[in-house]
mmCIF file of the N, C-alpha and C atoms, coordinates in Angstrom:
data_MODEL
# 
_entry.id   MODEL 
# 
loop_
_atom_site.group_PDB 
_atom_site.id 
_atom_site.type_symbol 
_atom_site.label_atom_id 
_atom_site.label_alt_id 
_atom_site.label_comp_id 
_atom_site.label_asym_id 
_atom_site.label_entity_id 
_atom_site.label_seq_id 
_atom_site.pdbx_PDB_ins_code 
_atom_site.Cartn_x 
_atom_site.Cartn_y 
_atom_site.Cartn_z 
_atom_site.occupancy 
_atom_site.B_iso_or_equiv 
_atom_site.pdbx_formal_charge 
_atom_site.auth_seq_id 
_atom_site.auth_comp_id 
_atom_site.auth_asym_id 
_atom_site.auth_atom_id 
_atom_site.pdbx_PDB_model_num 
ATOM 1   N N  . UNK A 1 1  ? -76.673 101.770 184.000 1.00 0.00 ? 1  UNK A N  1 
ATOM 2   C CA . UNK A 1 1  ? -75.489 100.979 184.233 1.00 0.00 ? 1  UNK A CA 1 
ATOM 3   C C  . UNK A 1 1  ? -74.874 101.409 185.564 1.00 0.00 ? 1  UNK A C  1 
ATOM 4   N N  . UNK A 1 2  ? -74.284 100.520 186.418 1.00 0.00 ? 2  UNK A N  1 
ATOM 5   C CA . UNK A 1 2  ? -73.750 100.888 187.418 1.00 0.00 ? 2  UNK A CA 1 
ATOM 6   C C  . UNK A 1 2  ? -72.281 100.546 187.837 1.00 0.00 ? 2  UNK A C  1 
ATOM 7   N N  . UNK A 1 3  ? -72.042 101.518 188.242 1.00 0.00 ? 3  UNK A N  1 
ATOM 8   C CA . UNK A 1 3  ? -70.225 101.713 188.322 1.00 0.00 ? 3  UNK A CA 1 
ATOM 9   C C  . UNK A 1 3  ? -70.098 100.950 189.365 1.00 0.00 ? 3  UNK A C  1 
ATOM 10  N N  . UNK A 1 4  ? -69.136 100.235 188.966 1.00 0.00 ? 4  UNK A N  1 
ATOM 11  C CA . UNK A 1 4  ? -68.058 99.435  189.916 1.00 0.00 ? 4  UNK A CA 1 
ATOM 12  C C  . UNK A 1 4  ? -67.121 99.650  190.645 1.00 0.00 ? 4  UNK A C  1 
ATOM 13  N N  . UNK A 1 5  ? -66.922 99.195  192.175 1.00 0.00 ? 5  UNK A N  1 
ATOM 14  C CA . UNK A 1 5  ? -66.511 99.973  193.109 1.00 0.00 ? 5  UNK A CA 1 
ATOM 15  C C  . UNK A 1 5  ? -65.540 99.061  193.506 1.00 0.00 ? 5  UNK A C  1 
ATOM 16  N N  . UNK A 1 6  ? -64.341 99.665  193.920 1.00 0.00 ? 6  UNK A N  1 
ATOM 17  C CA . UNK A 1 6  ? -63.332 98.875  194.695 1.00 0.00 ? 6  UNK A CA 1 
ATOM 18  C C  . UNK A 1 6  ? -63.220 98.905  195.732 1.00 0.00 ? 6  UNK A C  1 
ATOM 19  N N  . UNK A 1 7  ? -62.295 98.187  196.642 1.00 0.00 ? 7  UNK A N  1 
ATOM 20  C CA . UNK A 1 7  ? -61.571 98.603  197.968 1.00 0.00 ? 7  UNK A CA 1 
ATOM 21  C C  . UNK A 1 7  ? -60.495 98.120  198.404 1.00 0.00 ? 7  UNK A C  1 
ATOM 22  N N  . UNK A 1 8  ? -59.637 98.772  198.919 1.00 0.00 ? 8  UNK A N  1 
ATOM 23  C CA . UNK A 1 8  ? -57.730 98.281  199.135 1.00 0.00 ? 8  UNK A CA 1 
ATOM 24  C C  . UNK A 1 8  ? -58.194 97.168  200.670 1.00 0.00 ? 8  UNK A C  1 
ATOM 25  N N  . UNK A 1 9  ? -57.621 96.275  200.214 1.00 0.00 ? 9  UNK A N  1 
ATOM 26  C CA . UNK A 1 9  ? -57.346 95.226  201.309 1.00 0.00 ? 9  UNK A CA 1 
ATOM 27  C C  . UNK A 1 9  ? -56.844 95.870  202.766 1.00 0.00 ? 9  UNK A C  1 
ATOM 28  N N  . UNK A 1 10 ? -57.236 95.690  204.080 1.00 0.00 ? 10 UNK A N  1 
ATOM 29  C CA . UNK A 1 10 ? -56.533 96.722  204.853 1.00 0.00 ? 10 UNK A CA 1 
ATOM 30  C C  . UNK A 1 10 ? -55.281 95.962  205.163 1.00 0.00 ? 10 UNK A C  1 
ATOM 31  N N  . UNK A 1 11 ? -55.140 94.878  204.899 1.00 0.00 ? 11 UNK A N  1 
ATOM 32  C CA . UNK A 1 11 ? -54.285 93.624  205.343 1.00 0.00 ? 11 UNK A CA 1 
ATOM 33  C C  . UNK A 1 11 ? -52.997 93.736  204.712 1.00 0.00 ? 11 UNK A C  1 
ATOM 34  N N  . UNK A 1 12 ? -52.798 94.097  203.254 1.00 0.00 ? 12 UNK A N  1 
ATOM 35  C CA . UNK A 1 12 ? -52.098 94.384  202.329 1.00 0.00 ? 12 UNK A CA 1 
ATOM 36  C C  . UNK A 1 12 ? -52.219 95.334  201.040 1.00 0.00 ? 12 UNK A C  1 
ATOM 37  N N  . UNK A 1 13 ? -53.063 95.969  201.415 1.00 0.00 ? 13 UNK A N  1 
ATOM 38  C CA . UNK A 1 13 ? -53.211 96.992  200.261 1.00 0.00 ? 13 UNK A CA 1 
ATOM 39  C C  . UNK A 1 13 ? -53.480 97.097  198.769 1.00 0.00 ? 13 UNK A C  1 
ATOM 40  N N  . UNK A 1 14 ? -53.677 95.637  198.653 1.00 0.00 ? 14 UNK A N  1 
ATOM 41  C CA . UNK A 1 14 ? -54.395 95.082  197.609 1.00 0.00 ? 14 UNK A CA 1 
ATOM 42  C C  . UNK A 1 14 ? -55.984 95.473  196.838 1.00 0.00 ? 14 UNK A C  1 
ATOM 43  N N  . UNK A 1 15 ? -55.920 95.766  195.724 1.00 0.00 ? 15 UNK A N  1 
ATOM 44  C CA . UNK A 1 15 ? -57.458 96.228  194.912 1.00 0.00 ? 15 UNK A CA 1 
ATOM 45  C C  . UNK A 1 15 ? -58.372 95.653  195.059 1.00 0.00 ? 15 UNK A C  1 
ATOM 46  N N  . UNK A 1 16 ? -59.536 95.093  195.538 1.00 0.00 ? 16 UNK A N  1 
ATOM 47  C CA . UNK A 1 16 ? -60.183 93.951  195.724 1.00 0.00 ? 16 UNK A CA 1 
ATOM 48  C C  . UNK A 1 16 ? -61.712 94.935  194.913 1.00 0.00 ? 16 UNK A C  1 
ATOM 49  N N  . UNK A 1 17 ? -61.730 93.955  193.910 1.00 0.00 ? 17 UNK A N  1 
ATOM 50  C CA . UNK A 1 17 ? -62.912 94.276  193.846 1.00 0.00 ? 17 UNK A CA 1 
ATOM 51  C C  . UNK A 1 17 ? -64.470 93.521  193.760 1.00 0.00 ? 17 UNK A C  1 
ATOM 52  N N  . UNK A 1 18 ? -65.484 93.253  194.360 1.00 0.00 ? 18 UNK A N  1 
ATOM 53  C CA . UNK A 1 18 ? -66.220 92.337  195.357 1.00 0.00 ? 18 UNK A CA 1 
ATOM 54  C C  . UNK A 1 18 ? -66.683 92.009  193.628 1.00 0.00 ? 18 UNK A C  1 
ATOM 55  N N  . UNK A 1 19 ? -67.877 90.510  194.256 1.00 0.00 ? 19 UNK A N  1 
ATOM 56  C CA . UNK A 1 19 ? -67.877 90.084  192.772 1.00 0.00 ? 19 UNK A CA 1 
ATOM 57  C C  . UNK A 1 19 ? -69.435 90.089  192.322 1.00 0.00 ? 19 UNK A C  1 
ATOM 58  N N  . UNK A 1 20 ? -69.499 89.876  190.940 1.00 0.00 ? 20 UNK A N  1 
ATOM 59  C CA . UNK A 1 20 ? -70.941 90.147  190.107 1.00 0.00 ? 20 UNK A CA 1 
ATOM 60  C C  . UNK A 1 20 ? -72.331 90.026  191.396 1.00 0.00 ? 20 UNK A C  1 
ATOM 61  N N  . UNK A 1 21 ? -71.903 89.112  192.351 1.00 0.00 ? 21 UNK A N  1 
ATOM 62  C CA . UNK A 1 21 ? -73.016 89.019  192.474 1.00 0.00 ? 21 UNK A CA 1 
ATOM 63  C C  . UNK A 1 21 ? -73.811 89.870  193.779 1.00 0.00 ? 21 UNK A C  1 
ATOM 64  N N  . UNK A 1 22 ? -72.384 90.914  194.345 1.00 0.00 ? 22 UNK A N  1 
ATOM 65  C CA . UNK A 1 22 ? -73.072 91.485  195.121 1.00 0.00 ? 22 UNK A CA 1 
ATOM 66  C C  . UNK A 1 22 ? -72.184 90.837  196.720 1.00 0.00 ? 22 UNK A C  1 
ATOM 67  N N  . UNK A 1 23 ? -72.227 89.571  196.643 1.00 0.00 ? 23 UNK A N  1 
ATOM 68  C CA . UNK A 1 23 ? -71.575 88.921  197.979 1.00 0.00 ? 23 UNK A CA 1 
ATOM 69  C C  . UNK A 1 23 ? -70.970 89.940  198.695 1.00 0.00 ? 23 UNK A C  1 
ATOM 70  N N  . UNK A 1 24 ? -71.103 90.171  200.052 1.00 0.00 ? 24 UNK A N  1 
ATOM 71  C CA . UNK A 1 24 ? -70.532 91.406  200.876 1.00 0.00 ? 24 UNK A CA 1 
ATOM 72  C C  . UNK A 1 24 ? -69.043 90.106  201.376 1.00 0.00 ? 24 UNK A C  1 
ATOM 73  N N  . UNK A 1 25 ? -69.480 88.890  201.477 1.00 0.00 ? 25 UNK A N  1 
ATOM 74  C CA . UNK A 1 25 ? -67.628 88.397  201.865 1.00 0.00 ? 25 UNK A CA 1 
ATOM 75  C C  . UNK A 1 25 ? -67.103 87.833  200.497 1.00 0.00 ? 25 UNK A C  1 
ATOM 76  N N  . UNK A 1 26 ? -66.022 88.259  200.769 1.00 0.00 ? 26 UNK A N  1 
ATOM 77  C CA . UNK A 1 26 ? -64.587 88.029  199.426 1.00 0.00 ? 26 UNK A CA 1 
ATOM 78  C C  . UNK A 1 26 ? -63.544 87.790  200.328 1.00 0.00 ? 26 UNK A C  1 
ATOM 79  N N  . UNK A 1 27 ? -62.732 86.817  199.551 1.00 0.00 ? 27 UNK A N  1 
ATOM 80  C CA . UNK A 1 27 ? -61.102 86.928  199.600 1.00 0.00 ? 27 UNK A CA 1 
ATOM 81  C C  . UNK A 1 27 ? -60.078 88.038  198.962 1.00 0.00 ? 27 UNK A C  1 
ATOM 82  N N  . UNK A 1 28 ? -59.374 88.274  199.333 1.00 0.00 ? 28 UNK A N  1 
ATOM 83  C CA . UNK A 1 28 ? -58.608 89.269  198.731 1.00 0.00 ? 28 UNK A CA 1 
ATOM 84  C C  . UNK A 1 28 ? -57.826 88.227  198.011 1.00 0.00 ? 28 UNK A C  1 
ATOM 85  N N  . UNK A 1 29 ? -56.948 88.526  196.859 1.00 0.00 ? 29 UNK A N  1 
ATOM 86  C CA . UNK A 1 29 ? -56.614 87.940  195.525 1.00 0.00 ? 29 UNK A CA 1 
ATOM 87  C C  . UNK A 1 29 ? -55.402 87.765  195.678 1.00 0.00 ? 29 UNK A C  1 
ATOM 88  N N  . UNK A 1 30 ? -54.587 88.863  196.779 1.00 0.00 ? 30 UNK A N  1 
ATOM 89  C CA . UNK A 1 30 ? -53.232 88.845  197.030 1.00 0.00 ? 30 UNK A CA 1 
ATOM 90  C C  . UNK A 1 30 ? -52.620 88.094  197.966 1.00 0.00 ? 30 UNK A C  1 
ATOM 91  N N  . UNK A 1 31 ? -53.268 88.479  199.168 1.00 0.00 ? 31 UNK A N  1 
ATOM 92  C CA . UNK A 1 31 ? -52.809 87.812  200.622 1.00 0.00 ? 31 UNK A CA 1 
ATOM 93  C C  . UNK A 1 31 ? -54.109 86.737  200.877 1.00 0.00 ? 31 UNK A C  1 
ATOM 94  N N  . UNK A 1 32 ? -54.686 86.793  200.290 1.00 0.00 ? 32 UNK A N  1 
ATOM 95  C CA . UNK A 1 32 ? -55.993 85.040  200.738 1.00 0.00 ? 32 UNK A CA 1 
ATOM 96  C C  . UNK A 1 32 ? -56.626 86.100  202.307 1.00 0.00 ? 32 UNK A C  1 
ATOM 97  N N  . UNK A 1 33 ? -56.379 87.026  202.913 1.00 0.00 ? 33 UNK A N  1 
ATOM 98  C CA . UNK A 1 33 ? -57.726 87.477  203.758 1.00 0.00 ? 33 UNK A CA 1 
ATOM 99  C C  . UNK A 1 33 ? -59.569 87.096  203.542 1.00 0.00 ? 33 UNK A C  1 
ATOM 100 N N  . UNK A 1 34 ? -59.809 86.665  204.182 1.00 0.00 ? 34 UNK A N  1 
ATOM 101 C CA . UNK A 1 34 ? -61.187 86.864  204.072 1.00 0.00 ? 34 UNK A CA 1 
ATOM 102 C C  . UNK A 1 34 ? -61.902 88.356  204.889 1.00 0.00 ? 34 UNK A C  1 
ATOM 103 N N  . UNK A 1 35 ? -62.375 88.988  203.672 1.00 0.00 ? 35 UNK A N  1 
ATOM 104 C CA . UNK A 1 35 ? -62.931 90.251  204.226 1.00 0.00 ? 35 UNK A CA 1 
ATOM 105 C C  . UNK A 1 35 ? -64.582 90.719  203.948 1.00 0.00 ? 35 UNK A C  1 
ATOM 106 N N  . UNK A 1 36 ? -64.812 91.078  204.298 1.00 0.00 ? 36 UNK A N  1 
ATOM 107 C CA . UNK A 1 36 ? -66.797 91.741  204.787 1.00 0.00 ? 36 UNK A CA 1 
ATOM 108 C C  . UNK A 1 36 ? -66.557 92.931  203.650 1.00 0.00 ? 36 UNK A C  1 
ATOM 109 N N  . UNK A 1 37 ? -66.536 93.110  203.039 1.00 0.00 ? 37 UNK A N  1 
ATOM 110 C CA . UNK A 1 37 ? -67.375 94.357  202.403 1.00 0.00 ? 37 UNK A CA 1 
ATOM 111 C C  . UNK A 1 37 ? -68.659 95.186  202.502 1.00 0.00 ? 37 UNK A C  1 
ATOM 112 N N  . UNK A 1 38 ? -68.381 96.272  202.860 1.00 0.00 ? 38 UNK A N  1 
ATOM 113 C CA . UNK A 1 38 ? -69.744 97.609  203.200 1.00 0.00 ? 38 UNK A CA 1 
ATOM 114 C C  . UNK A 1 38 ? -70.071 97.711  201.725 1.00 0.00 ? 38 UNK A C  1 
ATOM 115 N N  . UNK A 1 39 ? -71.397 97.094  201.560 1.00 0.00 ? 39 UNK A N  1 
ATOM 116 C CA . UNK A 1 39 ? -71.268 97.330  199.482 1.00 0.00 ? 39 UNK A CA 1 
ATOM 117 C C  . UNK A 1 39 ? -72.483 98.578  199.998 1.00 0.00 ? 39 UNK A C  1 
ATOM 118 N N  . UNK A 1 40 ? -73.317 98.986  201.099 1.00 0.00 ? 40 UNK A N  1 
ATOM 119 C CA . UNK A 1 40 ? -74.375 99.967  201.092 1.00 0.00 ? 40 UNK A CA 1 
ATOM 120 C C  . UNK A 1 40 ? -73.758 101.438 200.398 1.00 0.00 ? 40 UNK A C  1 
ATOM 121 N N  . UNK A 1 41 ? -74.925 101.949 199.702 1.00 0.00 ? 41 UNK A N  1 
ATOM 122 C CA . UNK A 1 41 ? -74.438 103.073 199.137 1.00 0.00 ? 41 UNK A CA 1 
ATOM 123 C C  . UNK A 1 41 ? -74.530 104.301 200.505 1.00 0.00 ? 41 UNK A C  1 
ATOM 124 N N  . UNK A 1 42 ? -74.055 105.260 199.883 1.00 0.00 ? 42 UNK A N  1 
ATOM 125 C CA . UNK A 1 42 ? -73.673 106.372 200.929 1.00 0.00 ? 42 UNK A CA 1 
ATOM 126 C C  . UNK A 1 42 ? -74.509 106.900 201.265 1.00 0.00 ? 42 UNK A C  1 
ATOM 127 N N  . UNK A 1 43 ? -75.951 106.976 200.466 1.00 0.00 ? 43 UNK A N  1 
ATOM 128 C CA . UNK A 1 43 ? -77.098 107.499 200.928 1.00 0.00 ? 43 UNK A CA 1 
ATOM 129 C C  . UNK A 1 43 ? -77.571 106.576 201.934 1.00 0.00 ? 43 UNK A C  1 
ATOM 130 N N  . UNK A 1 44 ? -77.722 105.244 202.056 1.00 0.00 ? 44 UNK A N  1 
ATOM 131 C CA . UNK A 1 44 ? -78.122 103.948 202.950 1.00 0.00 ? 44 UNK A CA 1 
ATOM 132 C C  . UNK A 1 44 ? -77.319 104.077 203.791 1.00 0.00 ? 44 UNK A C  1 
ATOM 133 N N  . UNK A 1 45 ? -76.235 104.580 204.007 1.00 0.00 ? 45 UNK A N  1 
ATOM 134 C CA . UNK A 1 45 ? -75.165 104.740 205.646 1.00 0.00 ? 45 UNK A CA 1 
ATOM 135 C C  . UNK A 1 45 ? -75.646 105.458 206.144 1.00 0.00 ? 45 UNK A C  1 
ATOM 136 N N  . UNK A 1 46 ? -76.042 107.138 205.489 1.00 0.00 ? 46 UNK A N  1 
ATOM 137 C CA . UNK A 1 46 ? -76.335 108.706 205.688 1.00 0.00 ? 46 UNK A CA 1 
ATOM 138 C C  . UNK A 1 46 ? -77.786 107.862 206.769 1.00 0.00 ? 46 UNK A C  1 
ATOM 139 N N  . UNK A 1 47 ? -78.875 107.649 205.585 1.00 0.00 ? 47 UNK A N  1 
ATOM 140 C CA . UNK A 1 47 ? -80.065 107.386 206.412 1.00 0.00 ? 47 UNK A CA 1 
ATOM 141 C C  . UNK A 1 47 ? -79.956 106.156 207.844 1.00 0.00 ? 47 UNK A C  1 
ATOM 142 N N  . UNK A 1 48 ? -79.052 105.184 207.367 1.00 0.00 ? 48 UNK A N  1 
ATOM 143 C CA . UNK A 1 48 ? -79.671 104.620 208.746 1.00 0.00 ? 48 UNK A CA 1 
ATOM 144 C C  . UNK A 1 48 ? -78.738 105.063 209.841 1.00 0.00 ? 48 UNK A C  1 
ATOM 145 N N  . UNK A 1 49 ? -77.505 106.136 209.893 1.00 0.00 ? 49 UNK A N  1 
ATOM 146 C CA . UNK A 1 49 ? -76.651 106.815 210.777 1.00 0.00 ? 49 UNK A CA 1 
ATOM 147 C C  . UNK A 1 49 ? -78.099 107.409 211.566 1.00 0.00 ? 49 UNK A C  1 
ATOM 148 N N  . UNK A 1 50 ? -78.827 108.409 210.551 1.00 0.00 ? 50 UNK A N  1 
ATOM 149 C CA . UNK A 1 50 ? -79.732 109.118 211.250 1.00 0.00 ? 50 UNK A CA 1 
ATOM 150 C C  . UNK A 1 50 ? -81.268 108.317 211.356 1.00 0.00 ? 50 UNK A C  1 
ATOM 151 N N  . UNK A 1 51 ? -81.307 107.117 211.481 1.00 0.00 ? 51 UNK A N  1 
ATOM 152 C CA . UNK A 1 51 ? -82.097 106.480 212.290 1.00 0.00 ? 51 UNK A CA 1 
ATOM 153 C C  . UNK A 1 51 ? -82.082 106.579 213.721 1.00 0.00 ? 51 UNK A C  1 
ATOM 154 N N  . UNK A 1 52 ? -80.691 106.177 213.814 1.00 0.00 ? 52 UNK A N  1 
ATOM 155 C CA . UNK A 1 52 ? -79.705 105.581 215.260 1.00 0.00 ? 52 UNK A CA 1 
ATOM 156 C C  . UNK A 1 52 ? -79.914 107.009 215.787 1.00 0.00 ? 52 UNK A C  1 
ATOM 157 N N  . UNK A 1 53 ? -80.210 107.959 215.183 1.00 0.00 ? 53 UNK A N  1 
ATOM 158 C CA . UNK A 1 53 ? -80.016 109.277 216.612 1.00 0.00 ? 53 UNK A CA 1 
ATOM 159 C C  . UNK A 1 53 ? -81.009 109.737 217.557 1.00 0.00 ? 53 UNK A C  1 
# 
């Protein structure tokens, strides 16, 4: 099972949390922003940071 991840709107500080299907763009629920979500896990940032070096 995999845990579900949030992130505060930077716009308004709002909970946003992205939806079932993965989609990296969402609206935020509060202020209507349209925002990009980083859904890569931290190991997938780690490795392709140290691609780039």
């Amino acid at each position: 099972m995999s845990e579900m991840k949030s992130w505060n709107c930077p716009h308004c500080g709002g909970t946003i949390v992205p939806d079932e299907n993965g989609k990296p763009l969402t609206k935020c629920p509060f202020c209507d922003s349209l925002l990009e979500l980083d859904t890569r896990s931290t190991e997938q940032k780690t490795y392709e940071a140290f691609k780039q070096v």
